[in-house]
N, C-alpha and C positions, 0 to 999 in steps of 0.2 A: 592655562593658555587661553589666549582670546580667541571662538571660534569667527569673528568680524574677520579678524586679516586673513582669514582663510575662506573668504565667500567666493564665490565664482560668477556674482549678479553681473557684476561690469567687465566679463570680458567681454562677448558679447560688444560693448559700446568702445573698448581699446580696440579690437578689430575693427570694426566701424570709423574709429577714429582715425585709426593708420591707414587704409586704405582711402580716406578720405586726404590725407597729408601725402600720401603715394602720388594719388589724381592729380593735384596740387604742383608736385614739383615735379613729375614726369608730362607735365603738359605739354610745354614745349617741344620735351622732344617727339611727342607722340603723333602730337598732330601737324601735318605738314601747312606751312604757310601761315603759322599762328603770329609770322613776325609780320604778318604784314597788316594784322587787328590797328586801330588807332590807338595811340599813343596815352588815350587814357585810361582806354582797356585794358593795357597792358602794364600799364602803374599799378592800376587797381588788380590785376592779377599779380602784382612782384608782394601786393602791399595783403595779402592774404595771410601770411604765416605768421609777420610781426603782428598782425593785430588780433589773431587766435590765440596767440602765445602772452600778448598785453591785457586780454581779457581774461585767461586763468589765471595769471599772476594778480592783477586787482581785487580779481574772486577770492586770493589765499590772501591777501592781506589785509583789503578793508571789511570782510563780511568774515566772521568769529562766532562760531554757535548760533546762528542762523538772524545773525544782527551786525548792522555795521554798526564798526567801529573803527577810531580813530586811536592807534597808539605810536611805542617806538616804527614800527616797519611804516606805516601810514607816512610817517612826517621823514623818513626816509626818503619814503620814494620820492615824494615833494623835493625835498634837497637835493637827491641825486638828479632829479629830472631837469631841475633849476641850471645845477652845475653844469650838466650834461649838455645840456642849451645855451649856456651863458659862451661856453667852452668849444664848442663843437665837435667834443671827445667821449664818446662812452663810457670807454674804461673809466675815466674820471670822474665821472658822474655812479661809477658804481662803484667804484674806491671809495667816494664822497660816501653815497648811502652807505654803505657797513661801516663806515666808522662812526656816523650818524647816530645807528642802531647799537654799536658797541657804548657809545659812550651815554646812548640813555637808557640801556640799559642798565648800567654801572651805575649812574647815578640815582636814577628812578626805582632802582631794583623790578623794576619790570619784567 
Protein backbone atom coordinates (compact mmCIF):
# COMPACT_ATOMS: atom_id res chain seq x y z
CA UNK A 1 0.00 0.00 0.00
CA UNK A 2 1.10 3.58 -0.82
CA UNK A 3 1.68 5.34 2.31
CA UNK A 4 1.45 9.02 -0.15
CA UNK A 5 -2.43 8.61 -0.21
CA UNK A 6 -2.55 8.36 3.29
CA UNK A 7 -0.52 11.77 4.20
CA UNK A 8 -2.26 14.31 6.09
CA UNK A 9 0.27 17.43 4.73
CA UNK A 10 -2.62 19.07 2.68
CA UNK A 11 -5.46 19.17 4.92
CA UNK A 12 -4.49 21.80 6.46
CA UNK A 13 -4.47 23.76 2.76
CA UNK A 14 -8.37 21.79 1.98
CA UNK A 15 -9.50 23.60 5.13
CA UNK A 16 -7.90 26.79 4.04
CA UNK A 17 -9.30 26.20 0.70
CA UNK A 18 -12.93 25.71 1.75
CA UNK A 19 -13.28 28.25 4.01
CA UNK A 20 -11.77 30.46 1.55
CA UNK A 21 -14.81 29.10 -1.24
CA UNK A 22 -17.26 29.52 2.14
CA UNK A 23 -16.09 33.64 2.22
CA UNK A 24 -16.48 33.54 -1.43
CA UNK A 25 -20.11 32.47 -1.96
CA UNK A 26 -21.46 33.48 1.56
CA UNK A 27 -20.54 37.15 0.78
CA UNK A 28 -23.51 38.41 -0.18
CA UNK A 29 -25.42 37.30 2.15
CA UNK A 30 -23.10 38.26 4.84
CA UNK A 31 -22.54 41.48 4.26
CA UNK A 32 -25.36 44.04 4.19
CA UNK A 33 -25.38 46.46 1.13
CA UNK A 34 -22.82 44.38 -0.82
CA UNK A 35 -25.46 44.98 -3.81
CA UNK A 36 -24.84 48.38 -3.84
CA UNK A 37 -20.65 47.82 -4.67
CA UNK A 38 -20.27 49.03 -8.50
CA UNK A 39 -21.09 46.90 -11.06
CA UNK A 40 -17.53 45.81 -11.71
CA UNK A 41 -16.87 44.80 -8.33
CA UNK A 42 -19.40 42.68 -8.39
CA UNK A 43 -18.52 40.97 -11.83
CA UNK A 44 -15.25 40.60 -10.59
CA UNK A 45 -16.72 38.99 -7.39
CA UNK A 46 -19.35 36.53 -9.49
CA UNK A 47 -16.13 35.78 -11.68
CA UNK A 48 -13.96 34.37 -8.69
CA UNK A 49 -15.10 30.66 -8.44
CA UNK A 50 -14.99 30.11 -12.34
CA UNK A 51 -11.55 31.35 -12.67
CA UNK A 52 -10.11 29.17 -9.40
CA UNK A 53 -11.81 26.29 -10.70
CA UNK A 54 -10.19 27.17 -14.66
CA UNK A 55 -6.82 27.56 -13.12
CA UNK A 56 -6.85 23.92 -11.33
CA UNK A 57 -8.17 22.48 -14.22
CA UNK A 58 -5.36 23.89 -16.70
CA UNK A 59 -2.84 23.02 -13.84
CA UNK A 60 -4.32 19.03 -14.38
CA UNK A 61 -4.12 19.19 -17.89
CA UNK A 62 -1.36 21.10 -19.41
CA UNK A 63 1.50 20.73 -16.64
CA UNK A 64 2.37 16.54 -16.32
CA UNK A 65 5.40 15.63 -14.04
CA UNK A 66 6.16 18.95 -13.36
CA UNK A 67 6.44 19.97 -17.40
CA UNK A 68 4.02 21.26 -19.77
CA UNK A 69 2.68 19.56 -21.99
CA UNK A 70 0.61 19.52 -24.86
CA UNK A 71 -1.60 16.05 -25.41
CA UNK A 72 -5.11 14.31 -25.97
CA UNK A 73 -6.80 16.55 -22.86
CA UNK A 74 -4.67 19.72 -24.04
CA UNK A 75 -6.18 19.85 -27.81
CA UNK A 76 -9.49 19.03 -25.95
CA UNK A 77 -9.83 21.74 -24.10
CA UNK A 78 -8.97 23.99 -27.29
CA UNK A 79 -11.97 22.27 -29.21
CA UNK A 80 -14.21 22.20 -26.53
CA UNK A 81 -13.59 25.82 -25.65
CA UNK A 82 -13.80 26.65 -29.53
CA UNK A 83 -17.13 24.89 -29.70
CA UNK A 84 -18.34 26.12 -26.57
CA UNK A 85 -17.78 29.74 -27.96
CA UNK A 86 -18.63 29.28 -31.53
CA UNK A 87 -21.99 27.81 -29.78
CA UNK A 88 -22.90 29.68 -26.97
CA UNK A 89 -23.60 26.27 -25.15
CA UNK A 90 -21.31 24.50 -22.52
CA UNK A 91 -22.61 21.40 -22.44
CA UNK A 92 -21.59 21.23 -26.05
CA UNK A 93 -18.51 22.27 -25.91
CA UNK A 94 -17.86 19.59 -23.18
CA UNK A 95 -19.56 16.82 -25.11
CA UNK A 96 -17.20 18.16 -27.93
CA UNK A 97 -14.05 17.90 -25.68
CA UNK A 98 -14.66 14.03 -24.37
CA UNK A 99 -15.21 12.91 -27.58
CA UNK A 100 -12.23 14.85 -28.73
CA UNK A 101 -10.27 12.97 -26.07
CA UNK A 102 -12.09 9.51 -26.67
CA UNK A 103 -11.14 9.55 -30.19
CA UNK A 104 -7.52 10.45 -29.80
CA UNK A 105 -7.03 8.49 -27.48
CA UNK A 106 -8.23 5.41 -29.63
CA UNK A 107 -6.40 6.47 -32.33
CA UNK A 108 -3.13 7.72 -30.91
CA UNK A 109 -3.14 5.06 -28.17
CA UNK A 110 -2.48 7.63 -25.76
Amino acid sequence: MNNDLLSTDLVPLAILGGLGTYAARALPMLVPGIDRLPPAVLEYLRLIGPAVLGAIAAASVFVQGGAFTVGPEAVAVFAGAAVGRWRGNLLLGMVVSVLVVLTLRATLGA
